[in-house]
C-alpha positions as CSV (number, residue, x, y, z in Angstrom):
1,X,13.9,-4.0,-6.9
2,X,17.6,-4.6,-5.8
3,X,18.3,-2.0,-8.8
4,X,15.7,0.3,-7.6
5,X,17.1,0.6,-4.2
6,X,20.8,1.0,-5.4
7,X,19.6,4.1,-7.7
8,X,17.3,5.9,-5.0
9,X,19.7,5.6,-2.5
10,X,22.5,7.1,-5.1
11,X,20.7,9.6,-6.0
12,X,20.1,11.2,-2.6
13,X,23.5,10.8,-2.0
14,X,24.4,12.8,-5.1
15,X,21.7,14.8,-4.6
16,X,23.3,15.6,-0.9
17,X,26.2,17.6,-2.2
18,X,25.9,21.1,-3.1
19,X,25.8,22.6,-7.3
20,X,28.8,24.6,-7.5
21,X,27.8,25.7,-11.3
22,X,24.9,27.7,-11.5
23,X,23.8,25.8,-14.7
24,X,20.2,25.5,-15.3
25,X,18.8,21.6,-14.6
26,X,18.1,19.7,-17.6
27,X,15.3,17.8,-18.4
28,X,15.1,14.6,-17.0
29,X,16.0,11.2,-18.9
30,X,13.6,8.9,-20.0
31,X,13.8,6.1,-17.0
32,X,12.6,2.5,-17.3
33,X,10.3,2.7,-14.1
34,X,7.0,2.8,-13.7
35,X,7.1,5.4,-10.9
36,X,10.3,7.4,-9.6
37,X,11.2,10.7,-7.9
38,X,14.8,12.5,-7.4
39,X,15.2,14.7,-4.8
40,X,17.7,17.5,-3.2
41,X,18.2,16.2,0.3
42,X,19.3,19.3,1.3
43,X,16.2,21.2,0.2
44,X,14.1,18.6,-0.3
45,X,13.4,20.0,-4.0
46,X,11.9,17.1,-6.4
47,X,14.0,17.6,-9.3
48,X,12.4,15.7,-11.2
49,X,9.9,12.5,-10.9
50,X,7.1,10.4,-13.0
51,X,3.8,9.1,-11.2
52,X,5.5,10.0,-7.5
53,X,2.5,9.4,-6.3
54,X,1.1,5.5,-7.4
55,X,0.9,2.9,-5.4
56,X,3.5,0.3,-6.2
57,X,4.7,-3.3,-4.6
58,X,7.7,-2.2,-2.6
59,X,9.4,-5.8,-2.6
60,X,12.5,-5.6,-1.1
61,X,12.3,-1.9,-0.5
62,X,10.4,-2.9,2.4
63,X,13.5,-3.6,4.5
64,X,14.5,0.0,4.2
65,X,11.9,0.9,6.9
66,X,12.7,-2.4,8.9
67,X,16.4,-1.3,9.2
68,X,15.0,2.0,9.9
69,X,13.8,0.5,13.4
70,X,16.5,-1.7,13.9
71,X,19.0,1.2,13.3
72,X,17.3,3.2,16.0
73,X,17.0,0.4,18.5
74,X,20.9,0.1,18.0
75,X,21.4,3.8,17.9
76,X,19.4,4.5,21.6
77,X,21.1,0.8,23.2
78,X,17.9,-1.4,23.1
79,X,20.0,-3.5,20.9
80,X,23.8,-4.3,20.6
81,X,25.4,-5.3,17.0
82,X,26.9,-8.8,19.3
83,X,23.6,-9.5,21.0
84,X,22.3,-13.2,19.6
85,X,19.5,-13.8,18.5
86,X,17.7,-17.1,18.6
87,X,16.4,-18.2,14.8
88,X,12.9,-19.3,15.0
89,X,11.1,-21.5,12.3
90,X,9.4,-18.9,11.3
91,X,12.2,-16.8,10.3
92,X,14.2,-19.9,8.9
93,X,11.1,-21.2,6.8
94,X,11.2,-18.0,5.3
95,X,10.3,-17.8,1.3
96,X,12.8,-15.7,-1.2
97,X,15.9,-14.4,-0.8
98,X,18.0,-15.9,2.2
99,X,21.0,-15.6,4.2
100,X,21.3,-19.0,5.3
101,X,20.9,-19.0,8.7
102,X,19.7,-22.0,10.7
103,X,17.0,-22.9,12.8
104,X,17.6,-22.6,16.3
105,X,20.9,-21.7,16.0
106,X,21.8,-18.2,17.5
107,X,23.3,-15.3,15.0
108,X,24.7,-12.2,16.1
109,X,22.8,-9.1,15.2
110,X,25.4,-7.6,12.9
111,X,24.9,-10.5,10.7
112,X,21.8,-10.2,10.6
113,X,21.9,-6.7,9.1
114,X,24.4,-8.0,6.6
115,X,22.1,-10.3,5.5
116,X,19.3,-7.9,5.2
117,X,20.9,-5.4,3.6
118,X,23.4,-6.8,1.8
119,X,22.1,-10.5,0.5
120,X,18.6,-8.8,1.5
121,X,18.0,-12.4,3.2
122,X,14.1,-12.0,4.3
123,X,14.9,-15.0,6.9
124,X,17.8,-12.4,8.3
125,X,15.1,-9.8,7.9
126,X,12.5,-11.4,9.6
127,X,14.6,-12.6,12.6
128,X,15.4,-8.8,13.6
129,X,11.9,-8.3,13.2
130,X,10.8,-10.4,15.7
131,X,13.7,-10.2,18.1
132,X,12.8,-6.2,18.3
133,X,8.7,-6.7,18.0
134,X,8.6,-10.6,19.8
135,X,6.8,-11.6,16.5
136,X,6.7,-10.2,12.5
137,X,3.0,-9.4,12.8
138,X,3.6,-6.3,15.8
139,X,6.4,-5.4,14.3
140,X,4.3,-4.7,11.6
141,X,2.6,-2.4,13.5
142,X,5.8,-0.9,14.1
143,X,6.6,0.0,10.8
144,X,3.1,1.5,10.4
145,X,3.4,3.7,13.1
146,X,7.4,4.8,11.9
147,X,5.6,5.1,8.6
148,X,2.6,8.0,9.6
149,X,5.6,9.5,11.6
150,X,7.7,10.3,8.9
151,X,4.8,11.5,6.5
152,X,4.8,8.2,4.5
153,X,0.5,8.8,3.4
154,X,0.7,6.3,0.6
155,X,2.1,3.2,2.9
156,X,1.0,0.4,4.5
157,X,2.7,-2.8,5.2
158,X,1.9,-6.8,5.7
159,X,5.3,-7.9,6.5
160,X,9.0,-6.7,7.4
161,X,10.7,-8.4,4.3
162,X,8.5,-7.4,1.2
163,X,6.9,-10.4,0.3
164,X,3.8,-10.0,-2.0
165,X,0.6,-9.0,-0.1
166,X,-3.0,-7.3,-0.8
167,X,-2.4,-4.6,1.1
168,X,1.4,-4.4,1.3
169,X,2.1,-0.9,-0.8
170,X,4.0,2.2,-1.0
171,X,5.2,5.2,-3.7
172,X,8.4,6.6,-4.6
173,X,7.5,9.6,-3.1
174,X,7.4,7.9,0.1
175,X,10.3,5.5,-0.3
176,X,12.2,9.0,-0.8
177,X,10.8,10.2,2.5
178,X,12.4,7.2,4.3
179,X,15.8,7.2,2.4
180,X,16.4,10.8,3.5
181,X,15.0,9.8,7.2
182,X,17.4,6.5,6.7
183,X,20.7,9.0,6.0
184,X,19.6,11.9,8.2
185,X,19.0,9.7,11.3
186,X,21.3,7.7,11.3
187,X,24.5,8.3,9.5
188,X,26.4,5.8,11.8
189,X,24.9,2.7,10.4
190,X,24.5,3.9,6.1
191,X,27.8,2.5,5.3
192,X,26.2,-0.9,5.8
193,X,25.0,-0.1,2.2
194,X,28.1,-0.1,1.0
195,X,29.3,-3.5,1.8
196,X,30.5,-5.9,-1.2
197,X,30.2,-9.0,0.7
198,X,30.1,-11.1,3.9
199,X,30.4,-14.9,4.7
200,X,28.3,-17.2,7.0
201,X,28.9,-20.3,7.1
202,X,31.0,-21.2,4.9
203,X,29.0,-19.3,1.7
204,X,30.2,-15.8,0.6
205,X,27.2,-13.6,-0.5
206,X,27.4,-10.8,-1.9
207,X,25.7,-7.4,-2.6
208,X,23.1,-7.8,-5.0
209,X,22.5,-3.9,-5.6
Protein backbone atom coordinates (compact mmCIF):
# COMPACT_ATOMS: atom_id res chain seq x y z
CA UNK A 1 0.00 0.00 0.00
CA UNK A 2 3.31 2.07 0.46
CA UNK A 3 3.23 2.01 -3.58
CA UNK A 4 -0.30 2.92 -3.69
CA UNK A 5 0.12 6.00 -1.63
CA UNK A 6 3.38 7.13 -3.49
CA UNK A 7 1.31 6.89 -7.04
CA UNK A 8 -1.98 8.66 -5.78
CA UNK A 9 -0.20 11.33 -4.20
CA UNK A 10 1.94 11.74 -7.67
CA UNK A 11 -0.67 11.83 -9.56
CA UNK A 12 -2.53 14.73 -8.07
CA UNK A 13 0.52 16.44 -7.96
CA UNK A 14 0.94 16.01 -11.74
CA UNK A 15 -2.46 16.31 -12.18
CA UNK A 16 -2.09 19.94 -10.35
CA UNK A 17 -0.30 21.59 -13.19
CA UNK A 18 -2.02 22.95 -16.10
CA UNK A 19 -2.05 21.07 -20.04
CA UNK A 20 -0.35 23.50 -22.11
CA UNK A 21 -1.07 21.14 -25.35
CA UNK A 22 -4.49 20.89 -26.28
CA UNK A 23 -3.97 17.14 -27.14
CA UNK A 24 -6.82 14.89 -26.63
CA UNK A 25 -6.32 12.47 -23.34
CA UNK A 26 -5.43 8.95 -24.13
CA UNK A 27 -6.89 6.00 -22.90
CA UNK A 28 -5.80 4.93 -19.78
CA UNK A 29 -3.13 2.10 -19.13
CA UNK A 30 -3.89 -1.08 -17.88
CA UNK A 31 -2.97 -0.74 -13.92
CA UNK A 32 -2.23 -3.60 -11.52
CA UNK A 33 -4.94 -2.42 -8.95
CA UNK A 34 -7.90 -3.58 -7.98
CA UNK A 35 -9.56 -0.15 -7.71
CA UNK A 36 -7.98 3.36 -8.66
CA UNK A 37 -9.02 6.85 -9.73
CA UNK A 38 -6.84 9.90 -11.35
CA UNK A 39 -7.96 13.04 -10.95
CA UNK A 40 -7.37 17.01 -12.10
CA UNK A 41 -7.01 18.77 -8.77
CA UNK A 42 -7.70 21.76 -10.32
CA UNK A 43 -11.08 20.72 -11.79
CA UNK A 44 -11.53 17.89 -9.99
CA UNK A 45 -12.16 15.96 -13.50
CA UNK A 46 -11.67 11.91 -13.00
CA UNK A 47 -9.57 11.27 -15.85
CA UNK A 48 -9.72 8.14 -15.71
CA UNK A 49 -10.45 5.36 -12.84
CA UNK A 50 -11.45 1.40 -12.50
CA UNK A 51 -14.04 0.35 -9.66
CA UNK A 52 -13.65 4.09 -7.87
CA UNK A 53 -16.19 3.18 -5.98
CA UNK A 54 -15.39 -0.58 -3.96
CA UNK A 55 -14.74 -0.84 -0.77
CA UNK A 56 -11.09 -1.70 -0.19
CA UNK A 57 -8.67 -2.28 3.13
CA UNK A 58 -6.94 1.01 3.20
CA UNK A 59 -3.78 -0.27 5.21
CA UNK A 60 -1.46 2.26 5.60
CA UNK A 61 -3.49 4.75 3.61
CA UNK A 62 -5.16 5.17 6.82
CA UNK A 63 -2.53 7.57 8.15
CA UNK A 64 -3.38 10.01 5.37
CA UNK A 65 -6.43 11.07 7.27
CA UNK A 66 -4.61 10.87 10.74
CA UNK A 67 -1.97 13.37 9.52
CA UNK A 68 -4.79 15.14 8.10
CA UNK A 69 -5.80 16.01 11.88
CA UNK A 70 -2.53 16.35 13.14
CA UNK A 71 -1.67 18.76 10.34
CA UNK A 72 -4.53 20.97 11.29
CA UNK A 73 -3.94 20.79 15.05
CA UNK A 74 -0.36 22.07 14.05
CA UNK A 75 -1.63 24.46 11.49
CA UNK A 76 -4.32 26.42 14.12
CA UNK A 77 -1.43 26.01 17.39
CA UNK A 78 -3.15 23.16 19.41
CA UNK A 79 0.02 21.49 18.74
CA UNK A 80 3.83 22.51 18.24
CA UNK A 81 6.27 20.26 15.95
CA UNK A 82 8.82 20.41 19.65
CA UNK A 83 5.93 19.63 21.99
CA UNK A 84 6.86 15.88 23.61
CA UNK A 85 4.85 13.52 23.79
CA UNK A 86 4.88 10.75 26.44
CA UNK A 87 4.91 7.01 24.56
CA UNK A 88 2.36 4.91 26.17
CA UNK A 89 2.38 0.98 26.07
CA UNK A 90 -0.20 1.03 23.90
CA UNK A 91 1.45 2.97 21.20
CA UNK A 92 4.90 1.08 21.89
CA UNK A 93 3.17 -2.51 21.85
CA UNK A 94 2.00 -1.54 18.57
CA UNK A 95 1.89 -4.44 15.77
CA UNK A 96 3.54 -3.77 12.04
CA UNK A 97 5.54 -1.22 10.85
CA UNK A 98 7.53 0.84 13.57
CA UNK A 99 9.55 3.67 14.21
CA UNK A 100 11.28 2.52 17.24
CA UNK A 101 10.24 4.63 19.79
CA UNK A 102 10.31 3.54 23.46
CA UNK A 103 8.00 3.19 26.09
CA UNK A 104 7.78 5.97 28.37
CA UNK A 105 10.21 7.79 26.84
CA UNK A 106 9.09 11.24 25.54
CA UNK A 107 9.52 12.04 21.50
CA UNK A 108 9.08 15.24 19.93
CA UNK A 109 6.12 15.62 17.63
CA UNK A 110 8.13 16.20 14.44
CA UNK A 111 9.36 12.82 14.87
CA UNK A 112 6.61 11.44 15.22
CA UNK A 113 5.34 12.59 11.82
CA UNK A 114 8.57 11.31 10.37
CA UNK A 115 7.85 8.21 11.56
CA UNK A 116 4.37 8.15 10.34
CA UNK A 117 4.82 9.29 7.21
CA UNK A 118 8.01 8.42 6.31
CA UNK A 119 8.88 4.80 8.05
CA UNK A 120 4.82 4.81 8.30
CA UNK A 121 5.66 3.53 12.01
CA UNK A 122 2.00 2.72 13.39
CA UNK A 123 3.52 3.04 17.08
CA UNK A 124 4.60 6.83 15.73
CA UNK A 125 1.11 6.81 14.36
CA UNK A 126 -0.74 5.82 17.11
CA UNK A 127 1.10 8.11 19.70
CA UNK A 128 -0.10 11.39 17.83
CA UNK A 129 -3.32 9.81 17.87
CA UNK A 130 -3.72 9.65 21.32
CA UNK A 131 -1.79 12.76 22.36
CA UNK A 132 -4.42 14.85 20.09
CA UNK A 133 -7.72 12.44 20.99
CA UNK A 134 -6.29 11.28 24.89
CA UNK A 135 -6.76 7.65 23.42
CA UNK A 136 -6.77 5.87 19.64
CA UNK A 137 -10.39 4.80 20.12
CA UNK A 138 -11.86 8.91 20.13
CA UNK A 139 -9.59 9.76 17.93
CA UNK A 140 -11.29 7.41 15.87
CA UNK A 141 -14.14 9.18 16.12
CA UNK A 142 -12.24 12.01 14.93
CA UNK A 143 -11.35 10.72 11.75
CA UNK A 144 -14.99 9.72 11.19
CA UNK A 145 -16.26 12.94 11.72
CA UNK A 146 -13.15 14.68 9.28
CA UNK A 147 -14.18 11.81 7.04
CA UNK A 148 -18.36 12.81 6.50
CA UNK A 149 -16.83 16.38 6.33
CA UNK A 150 -14.91 16.12 3.45
CA UNK A 151 -17.51 13.90 1.46
CA UNK A 152 -15.67 10.61 2.16
CA UNK A 153 -19.41 8.23 1.92
CA UNK A 154 -17.55 4.99 1.38
CA UNK A 155 -15.34 5.31 4.78
CA UNK A 156 -15.22 4.23 8.09
CA UNK A 157 -12.35 3.57 10.30
CA UNK A 158 -11.27 1.12 13.47
CA UNK A 159 -7.96 2.59 14.04
CA UNK A 160 -5.55 5.55 13.19
CA UNK A 161 -2.72 3.28 11.75
CA UNK A 162 -4.57 0.87 9.24
CA UNK A 163 -4.31 -2.25 10.88
CA UNK A 164 -6.76 -4.97 9.50
CA UNK A 165 -10.33 -4.60 10.96
CA UNK A 166 -14.19 -5.69 10.03
CA UNK A 167 -15.23 -2.58 9.51
CA UNK A 168 -12.06 -0.51 8.74
CA UNK A 169 -12.78 0.48 4.84
CA UNK A 170 -12.47 2.99 2.26
CA UNK A 171 -12.33 3.61 -1.87
CA UNK A 172 -10.08 5.32 -4.11
CA UNK A 173 -12.55 7.65 -4.86
CA UNK A 174 -12.43 8.71 -1.29
CA UNK A 175 -8.69 8.41 -0.63
CA UNK A 176 -8.61 10.94 -3.68
CA UNK A 177 -10.99 13.21 -1.77
CA UNK A 178 -8.50 13.36 1.13
CA UNK A 179 -5.24 13.65 -0.92
CA UNK A 180 -6.59 16.79 -2.57
CA UNK A 181 -8.06 18.00 1.02
CA UNK A 182 -4.32 16.83 2.40
CA UNK A 183 -2.49 19.41 -0.47
CA UNK A 184 -5.24 22.04 -0.53
CA UNK A 185 -5.27 22.50 3.32
CA UNK A 186 -2.31 22.36 4.18
CA UNK A 187 0.50 23.03 1.77
CA UNK A 188 2.92 23.91 4.75
CA UNK A 189 3.31 20.50 6.00
CA UNK A 190 3.17 18.18 2.22
CA UNK A 191 6.80 18.29 1.93
CA UNK A 192 6.94 15.90 4.72
CA UNK A 193 6.14 13.41 1.86
CA UNK A 194 9.02 14.03 0.32
CA UNK A 195 11.62 13.10 2.93
CA UNK A 196 14.21 10.27 2.04
CA UNK A 197 15.08 9.52 5.48
CA UNK A 198 15.45 10.31 9.24
CA UNK A 199 17.31 8.69 12.28
CA UNK A 200 16.12 7.94 15.91
CA UNK A 201 18.12 6.38 17.86
CA UNK A 202 20.74 5.37 16.39
CA UNK A 203 18.69 3.51 13.26
CA UNK A 204 18.35 5.39 9.92
CA UNK A 205 14.87 4.57 8.28
CA UNK A 206 13.96 5.45 5.36
CA UNK A 207 11.07 6.31 3.00
CA UNK A 208 9.43 3.25 1.97
CA UNK A 209 7.21 4.84 -0.82
Amino acid sequence: MHRSLSSLLLMLLFAAFPVFAAAPIPTAPAVDAHAYILVDYRTDKVLAAQDPDTRMEPASLTKLMTAYIVFEQLATGKLKLDEPVMVSEHAWRSEGSRTFIELGKPVSVQLLILGMIVQSGNDATIALAERVGGTEETFVQLMNTYAKRLGMAGTHFENSSGLPAPNHYTTARDMSLLAIAMIRDFPQYYKWYSVREFEHNGIKQQNRN
